[in-house]
C-alpha positions as CSV (number, residue, x, y, z in Angstrom):
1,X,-12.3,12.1,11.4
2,X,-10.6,9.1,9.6
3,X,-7.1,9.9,7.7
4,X,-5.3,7.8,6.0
5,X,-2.1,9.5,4.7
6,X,0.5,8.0,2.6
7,X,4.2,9.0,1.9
8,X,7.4,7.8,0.4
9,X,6.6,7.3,-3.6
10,X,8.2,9.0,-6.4
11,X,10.2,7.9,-9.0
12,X,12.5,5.0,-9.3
13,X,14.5,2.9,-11.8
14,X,13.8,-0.3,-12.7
15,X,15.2,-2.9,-10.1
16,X,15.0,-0.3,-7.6
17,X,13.3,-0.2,-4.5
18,X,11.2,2.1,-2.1
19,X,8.8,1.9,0.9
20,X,5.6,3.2,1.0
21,X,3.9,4.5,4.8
22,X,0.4,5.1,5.6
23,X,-0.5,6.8,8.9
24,X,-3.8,5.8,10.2
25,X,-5.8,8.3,12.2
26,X,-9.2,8.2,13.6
27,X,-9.7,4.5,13.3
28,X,-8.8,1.8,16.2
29,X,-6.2,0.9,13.5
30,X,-5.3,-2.6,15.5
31,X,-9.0,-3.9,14.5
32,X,-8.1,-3.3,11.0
33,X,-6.9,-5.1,7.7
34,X,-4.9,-2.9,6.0
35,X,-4.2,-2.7,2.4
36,X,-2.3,-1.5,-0.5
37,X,-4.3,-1.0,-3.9
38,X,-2.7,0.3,-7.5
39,X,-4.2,2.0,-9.6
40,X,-2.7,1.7,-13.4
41,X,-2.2,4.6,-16.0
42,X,-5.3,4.6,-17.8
43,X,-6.8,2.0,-16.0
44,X,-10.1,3.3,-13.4
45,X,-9.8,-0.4,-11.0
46,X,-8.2,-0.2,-8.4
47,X,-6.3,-3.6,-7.7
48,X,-5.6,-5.1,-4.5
49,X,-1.4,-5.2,-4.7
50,X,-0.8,-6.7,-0.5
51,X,-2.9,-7.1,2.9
52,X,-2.2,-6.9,6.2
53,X,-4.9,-8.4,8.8
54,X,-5.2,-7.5,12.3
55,X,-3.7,-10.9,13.1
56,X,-0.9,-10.3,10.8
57,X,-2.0,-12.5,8.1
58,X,-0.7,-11.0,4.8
59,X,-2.2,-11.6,1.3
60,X,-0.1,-10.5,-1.8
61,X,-1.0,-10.4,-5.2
62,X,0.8,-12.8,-7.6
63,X,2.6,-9.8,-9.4
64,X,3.8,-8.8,-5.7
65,X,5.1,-12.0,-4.3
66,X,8.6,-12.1,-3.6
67,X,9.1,-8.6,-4.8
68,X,6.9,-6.8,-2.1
69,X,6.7,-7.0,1.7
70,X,4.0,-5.5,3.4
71,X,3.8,-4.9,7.3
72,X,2.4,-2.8,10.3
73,X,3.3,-1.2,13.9
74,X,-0.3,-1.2,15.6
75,X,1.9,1.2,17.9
76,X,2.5,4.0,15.4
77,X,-0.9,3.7,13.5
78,X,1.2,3.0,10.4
79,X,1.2,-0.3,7.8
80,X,4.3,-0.4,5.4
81,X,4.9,-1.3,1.9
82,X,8.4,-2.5,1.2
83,X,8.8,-2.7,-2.7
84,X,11.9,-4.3,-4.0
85,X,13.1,-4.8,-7.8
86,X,10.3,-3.0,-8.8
87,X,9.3,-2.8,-12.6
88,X,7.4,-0.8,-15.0
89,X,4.5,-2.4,-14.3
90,X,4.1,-1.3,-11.0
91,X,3.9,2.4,-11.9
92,X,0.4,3.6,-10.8
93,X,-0.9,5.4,-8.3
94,X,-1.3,3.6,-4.6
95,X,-3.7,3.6,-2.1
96,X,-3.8,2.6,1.7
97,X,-6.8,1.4,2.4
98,X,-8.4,0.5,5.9
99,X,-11.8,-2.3,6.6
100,X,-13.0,-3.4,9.2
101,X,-17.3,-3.0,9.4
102,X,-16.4,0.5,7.1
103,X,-14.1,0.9,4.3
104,X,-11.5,4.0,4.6
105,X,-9.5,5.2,1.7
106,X,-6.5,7.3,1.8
107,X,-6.0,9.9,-1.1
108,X,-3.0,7.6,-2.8
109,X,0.3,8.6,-3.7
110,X,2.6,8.0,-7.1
111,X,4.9,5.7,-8.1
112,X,6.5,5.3,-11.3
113,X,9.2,2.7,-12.4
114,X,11.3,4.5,-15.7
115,X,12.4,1.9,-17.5
């Protein structure tokens, strides 16, 4: 059975900071591009915030660059999101998510920036 469980969201000031976790279970998690994905109040996409290959190339979104850092240990299972200076416009709801020939999701976790 796949899990993908994230931790370590809540809420934060603007210009504050905070790292997300995902444990991966059930998957050969070293084969697999990992990825962060917020979800926006009111919004129903789902869009694509970092990336994580199996290779370690990383993909960020624009409104992530230099802010955001995302990472993995293949030997915990677990890929990272390190958000610095965040903003109100990252508040949403964030999801790990795991591809390879299938797409895993986990069940996503809040963060909200209070102005």
């Amino acid at each position: 059975q796949v899990q993908l469980v994230e931790s370590g969201g809540g809420l934060v000031r603007t210009g504050g900071s905070l790292r997300l976790s995902c444990a991966a279970s059930g998957i050969m998690f070293r084969f697999f591009t990992m990825g962060w994905y917020r979800q926006a109040p009111g919004n129903q996409r789902r869009e694509l915030v970092a990336s994580i290959s199996s290779g370690f190339g990383t993909n960020y979104a624009d409104s992530a660059k230099g802010r955001f850092t995302i990472s993995r240990d293949n030997a915990e299972n677990t890929v990272y999101l390190q958000m610095n200076g965040l903003k109100p416009e990252d508040t949403g709801v964030y999801y790990c998510n795991a591809i390879r020939s299938d797409t895993y999701w986990g069940q996503g976790i809040q963060v909200t920036v209070s102005s």
